[in-house]
N, C-alpha and C positions, 0 to 999 in steps of 0.2 A: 727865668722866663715863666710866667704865668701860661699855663695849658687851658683849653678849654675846661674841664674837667673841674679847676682848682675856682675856672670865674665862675663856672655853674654854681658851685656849692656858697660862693662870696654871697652871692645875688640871691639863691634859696634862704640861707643863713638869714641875710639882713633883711628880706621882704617879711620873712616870718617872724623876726624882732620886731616890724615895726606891727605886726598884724593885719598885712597888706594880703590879699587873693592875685591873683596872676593879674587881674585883672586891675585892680588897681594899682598897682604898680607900672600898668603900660598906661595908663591914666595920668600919672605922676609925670613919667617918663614921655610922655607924648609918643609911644610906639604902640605897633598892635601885641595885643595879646600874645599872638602866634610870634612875632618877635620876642617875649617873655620864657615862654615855653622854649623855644629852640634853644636859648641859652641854659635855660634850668639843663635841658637833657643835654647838653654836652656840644652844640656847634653855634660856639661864641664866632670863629669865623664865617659863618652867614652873615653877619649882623655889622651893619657900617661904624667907623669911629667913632660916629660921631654919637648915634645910636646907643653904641655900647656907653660910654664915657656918659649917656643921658641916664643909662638902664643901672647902672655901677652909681651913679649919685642919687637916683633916686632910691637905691636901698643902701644908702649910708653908707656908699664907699667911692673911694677918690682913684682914679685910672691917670698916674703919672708916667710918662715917657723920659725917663733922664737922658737915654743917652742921645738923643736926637738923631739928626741925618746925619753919615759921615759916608764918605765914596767909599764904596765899596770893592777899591781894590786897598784901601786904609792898611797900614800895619800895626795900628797902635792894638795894644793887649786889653784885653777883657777883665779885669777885674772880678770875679765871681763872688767874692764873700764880698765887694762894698755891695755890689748889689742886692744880693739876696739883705743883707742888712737894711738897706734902701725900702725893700720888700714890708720885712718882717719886723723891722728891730729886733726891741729886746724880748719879743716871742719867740725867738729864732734859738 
């Protein structure tokens, strides 16, 4: 599971590849600025899905959900490493 923390540095990382300012990157993104900033410092959970998933493609990065809804009294097992692989590939 991706932390706050880990989408801050995604989103700083790729804004500053493309040579985007906070500000244009919430321009890209259709969000404010101050939505920009809150994720850089570390609270991705302020910021709505849809938001996020706008603010992560507009600095060149893709916000996939594999394992979708399942009820949550579910017994099925967690897989750790397909995931993280899902994650990182062969960076990992």
């Amino acid at each position: 599971m991706l932390l706050n923390q880990d989408i801050a540095e995604r989103v700083r990382e790729g804004r500053r590849r493309l040579g985007l300012s906070q500000s244009d990157l919430a321009k890209t993104a259709h969000v404010s600025r101050a939505t920009i900033a809150r994720v850089e410092g570390g609270a991705a959970d302020s910021v709505s899905l849809g938001a996020m998933q706008r603010v992560l493609n507009a600095a060149n990065w893709d916000l996939r959900l594999e394992r979708g809804v399942v009820p949550s009294s579910s017994t099925t097992s967690f897989d750790v490493e397909a995931y993280l692989d899902s994650l990182y590939g062969e960076a990992r």
